[in-house]
C-alpha positions in Angstrom: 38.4 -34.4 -89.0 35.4 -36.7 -89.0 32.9 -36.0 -86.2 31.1 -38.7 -84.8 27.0 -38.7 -85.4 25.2 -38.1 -82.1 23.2 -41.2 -80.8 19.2 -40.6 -80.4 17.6 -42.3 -77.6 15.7 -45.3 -78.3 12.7 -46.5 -76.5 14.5 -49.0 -74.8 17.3 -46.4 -73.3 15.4 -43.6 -72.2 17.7 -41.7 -70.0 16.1 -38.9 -70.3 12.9 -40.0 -68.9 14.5 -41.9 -66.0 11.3 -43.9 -65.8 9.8 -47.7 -67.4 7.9 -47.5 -70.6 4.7 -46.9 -70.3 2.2 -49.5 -70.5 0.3 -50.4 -73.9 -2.7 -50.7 -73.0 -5.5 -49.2 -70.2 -4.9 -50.4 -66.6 -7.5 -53.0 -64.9 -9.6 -51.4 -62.1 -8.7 -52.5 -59.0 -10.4 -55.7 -58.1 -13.6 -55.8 -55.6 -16.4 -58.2 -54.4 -18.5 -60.1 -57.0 -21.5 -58.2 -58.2 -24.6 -60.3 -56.4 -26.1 -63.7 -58.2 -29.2 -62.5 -59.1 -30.5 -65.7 -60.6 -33.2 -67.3 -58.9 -32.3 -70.7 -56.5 -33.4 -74.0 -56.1 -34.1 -73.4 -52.3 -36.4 -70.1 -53.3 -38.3 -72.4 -55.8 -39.4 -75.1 -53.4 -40.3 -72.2 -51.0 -42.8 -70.5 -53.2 -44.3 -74.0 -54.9 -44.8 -74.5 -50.7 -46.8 -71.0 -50.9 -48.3 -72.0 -53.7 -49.6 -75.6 -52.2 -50.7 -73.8 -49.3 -52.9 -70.9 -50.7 -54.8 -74.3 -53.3 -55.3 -76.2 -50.3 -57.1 -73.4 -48.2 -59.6 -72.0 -51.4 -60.5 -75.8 -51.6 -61.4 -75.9 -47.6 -63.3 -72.7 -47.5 -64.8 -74.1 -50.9 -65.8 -77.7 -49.0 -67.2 -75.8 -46.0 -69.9 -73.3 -47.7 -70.4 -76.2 -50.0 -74.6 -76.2 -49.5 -75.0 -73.0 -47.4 -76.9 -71.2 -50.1 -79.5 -71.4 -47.8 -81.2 -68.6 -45.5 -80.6 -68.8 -41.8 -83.7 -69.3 -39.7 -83.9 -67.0 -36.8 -85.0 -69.0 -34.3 -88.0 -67.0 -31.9 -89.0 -67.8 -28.5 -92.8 -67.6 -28.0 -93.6 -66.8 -24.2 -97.4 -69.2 -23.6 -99.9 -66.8 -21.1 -102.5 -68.2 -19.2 -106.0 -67.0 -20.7 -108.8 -65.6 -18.8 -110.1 -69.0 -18.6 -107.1 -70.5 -17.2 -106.4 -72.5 -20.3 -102.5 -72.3 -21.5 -103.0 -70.8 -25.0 -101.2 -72.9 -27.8 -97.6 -71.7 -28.6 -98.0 -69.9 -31.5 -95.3 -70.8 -34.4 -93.2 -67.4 -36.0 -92.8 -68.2 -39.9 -89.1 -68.1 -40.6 -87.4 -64.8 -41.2 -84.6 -64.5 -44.1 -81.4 -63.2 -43.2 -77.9 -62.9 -44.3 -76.3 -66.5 -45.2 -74.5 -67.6 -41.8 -73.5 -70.3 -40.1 -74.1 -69.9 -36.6 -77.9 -69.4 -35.2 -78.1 -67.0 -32.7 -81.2 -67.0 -30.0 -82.1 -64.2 -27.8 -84.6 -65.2 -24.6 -87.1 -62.2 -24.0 -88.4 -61.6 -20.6 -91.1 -60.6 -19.7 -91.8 -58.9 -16.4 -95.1 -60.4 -14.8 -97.9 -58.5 -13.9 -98.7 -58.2 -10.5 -101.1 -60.3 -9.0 -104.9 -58.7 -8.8 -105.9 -57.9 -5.7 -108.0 -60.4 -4.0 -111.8 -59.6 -3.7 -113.5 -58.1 -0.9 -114.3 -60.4 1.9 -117.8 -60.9 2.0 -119.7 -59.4 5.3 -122.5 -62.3 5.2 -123.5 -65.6 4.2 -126.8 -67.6 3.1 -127.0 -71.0 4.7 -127.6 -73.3 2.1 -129.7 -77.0 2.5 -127.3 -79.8 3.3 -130.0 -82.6 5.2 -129.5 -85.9 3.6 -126.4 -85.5 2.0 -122.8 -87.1 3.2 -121.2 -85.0 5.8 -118.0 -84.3 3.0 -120.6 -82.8 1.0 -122.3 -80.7 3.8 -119.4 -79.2 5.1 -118.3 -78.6 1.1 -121.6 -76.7 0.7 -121.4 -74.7 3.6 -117.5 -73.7 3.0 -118.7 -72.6 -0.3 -121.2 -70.2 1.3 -118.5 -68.9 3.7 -119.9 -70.8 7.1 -118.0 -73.5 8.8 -119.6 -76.6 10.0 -119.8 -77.9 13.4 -120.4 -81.9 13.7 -122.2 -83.6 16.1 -123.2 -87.2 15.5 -126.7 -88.6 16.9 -128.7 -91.8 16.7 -130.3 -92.5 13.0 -131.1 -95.4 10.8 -129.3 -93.2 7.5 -126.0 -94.2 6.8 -122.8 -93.5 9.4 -122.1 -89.5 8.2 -125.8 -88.8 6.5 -126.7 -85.0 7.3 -130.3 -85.3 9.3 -131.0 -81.8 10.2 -129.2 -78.8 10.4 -129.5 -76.3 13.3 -130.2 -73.1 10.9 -132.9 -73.6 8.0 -132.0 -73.0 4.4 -131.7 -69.2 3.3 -130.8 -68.2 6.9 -128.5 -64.8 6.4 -125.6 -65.0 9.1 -122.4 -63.2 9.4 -119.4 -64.7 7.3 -117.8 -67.8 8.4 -120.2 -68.5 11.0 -120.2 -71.5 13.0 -123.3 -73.6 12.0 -123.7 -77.2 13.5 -125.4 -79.7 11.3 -126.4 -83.5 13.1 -125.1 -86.7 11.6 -126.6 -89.9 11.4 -124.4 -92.4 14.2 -125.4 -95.4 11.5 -127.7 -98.0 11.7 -125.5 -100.4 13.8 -124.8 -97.5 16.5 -120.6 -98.1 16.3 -119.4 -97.9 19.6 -117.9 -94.0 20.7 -114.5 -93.1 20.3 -112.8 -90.2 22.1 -112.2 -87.7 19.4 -108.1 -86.7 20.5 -106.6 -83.0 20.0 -105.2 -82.4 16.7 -104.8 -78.3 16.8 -101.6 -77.3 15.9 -100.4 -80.0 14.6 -99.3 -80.8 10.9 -101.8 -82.4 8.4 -99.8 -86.4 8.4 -99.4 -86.2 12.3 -103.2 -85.1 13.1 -103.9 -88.5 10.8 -102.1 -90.3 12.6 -103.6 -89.5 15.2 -107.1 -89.8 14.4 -106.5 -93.6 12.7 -105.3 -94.6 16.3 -108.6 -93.2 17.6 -110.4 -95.9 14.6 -111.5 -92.7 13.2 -111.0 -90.9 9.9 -110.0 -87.3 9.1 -111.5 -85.1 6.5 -109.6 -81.6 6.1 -110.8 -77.9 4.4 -107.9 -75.1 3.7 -108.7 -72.1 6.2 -107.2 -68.8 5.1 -104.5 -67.9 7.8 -102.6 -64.5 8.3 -99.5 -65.9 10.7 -96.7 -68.0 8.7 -96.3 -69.9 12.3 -100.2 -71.5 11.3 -99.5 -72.0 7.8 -99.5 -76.1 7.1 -101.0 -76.9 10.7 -104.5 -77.6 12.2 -106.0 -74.5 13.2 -109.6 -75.9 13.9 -111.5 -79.2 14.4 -115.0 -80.4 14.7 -116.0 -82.5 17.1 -113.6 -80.9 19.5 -111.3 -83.0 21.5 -112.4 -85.0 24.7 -115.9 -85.7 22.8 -116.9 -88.9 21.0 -117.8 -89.8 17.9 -119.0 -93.3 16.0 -116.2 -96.0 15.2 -115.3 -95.2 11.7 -116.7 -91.5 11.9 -114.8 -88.8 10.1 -113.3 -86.0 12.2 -113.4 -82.5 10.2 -110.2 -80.2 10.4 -109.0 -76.9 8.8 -106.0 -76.7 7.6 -104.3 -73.2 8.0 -103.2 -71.7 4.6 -100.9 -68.6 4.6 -102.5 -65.9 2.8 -99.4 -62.7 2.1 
């Protein structure tokens, strides 16, 4: 009896295995995103040649603007001009420049200086020495007597001097009297005896309105500061000579003291 040779299994009738062949060769890896373009853009080139242009263009302005500021800054001083003893303004004296860091932008700084307080004023004097006035022009006379601390009283009398001349005085020269002593002195009325003219009240008054006043009498005014302790007296007439209601020469000059506050 002939048996029949058993049949092997071949590759492509695996019944034992029950499964496909396998594969021949390794399996892809499953697929996933891109891996990133790491190459460099056209749009990241402009940008940085735009950095680029900028950073040139600002070493060139800061190069163009300290351009011929090698030179020191000059601090600039402020010299403060006293008054000398003399009461001449001293010259302002001139600080020589002062090197400092290069900069741009002078700075000045003002000094003050706190004044000194005034000095007190002197000691008021308890007497005065009548000084020789005859023969000169009553603005003179009463000038000199002022001077020496005595105020003048004016009464005008007939003469051949000129309209104002001083032709005696009631107390001689080197007479000692008490300080700001009334002293009258006589004035020539003038050669041609001008007709009187009532002498109107200027006291209290301010210095344009007593002129007015005196010009519409056809007189003139002449005027001396007189140191005054009330504010309400300062700028007005505190005295005259001749007094009011007598008369005095066409053209004559009416003295008046003008009160000045003294604080």
């Amino acid at each position: 009896m002939t048996e029949t040779p058993p049949k092997w299994p071949t590759f492509e009738h695996d019944t034992l295995a029950g499964a496909p062949p396998p594969p021949l060769t390794d399996p892809l890896p499953p697929a996933g995103p891109p891996p990133p373009d790491r190459r460099i853009g056209a749009g990241m080139l402009l940008a940085l040649a735009a950095i680029l242009l900028v950073a040139v263009g600002l070493v060139v302005a800061w190069l163009l603007t300290h351009r011929g500021n090698d030179s020191k800054a000059t601090t600039v001083t402020t010299v403060l001009v006293t008054t000398g003893a003399a009461g001449a303004s001293s010259a302002p004296a001139t600080a020589p420049p002062t090197p400092s860091t290069p900069s741009t932008t002078v700075s000045t700084q003002a000094t003050t200086t706190a004044a000194a307080p005034p000095p007190p004023p002197p000691p008021q004097p308890k007497s005065s020495t009548m000084p020789d006035v005859q023969g000169q022009t009553e603005a003179a006379a009463v000038q000199s007597l002022w001077a020496k601390g005595i105020l003048a009283s004016l009464a005008f009398v007939p003469g051949s001097d000129t309209l104002g001349t001083v032709v005696s005085q009631a107390k001689p020269s080197g007479t000692t009297l008490p300080f700001h002593s009334h002293v009258q002195i006589n004035l020539s009325r003038g050669p041609h005896d001008n007709p009187p003219q009532n002498v109107p009240n200027v006291i209290g008054k301010r210095l344009t309105d007593a002129v007015s006043s005196i010009q519409a009498a056809h007189l003139r005014l002449i005027y001396l500061r007189y140191p005054v302790t009330s504010r309400a007296q300062a700028g007005k007439i505190v005295q005259q000579s001749p007094l009011a209601g007598n008369t005095a020469p066409g053209n004559a000059q009416v003295l008046v003291y003008l009160g000045a506050f003294k604080g």
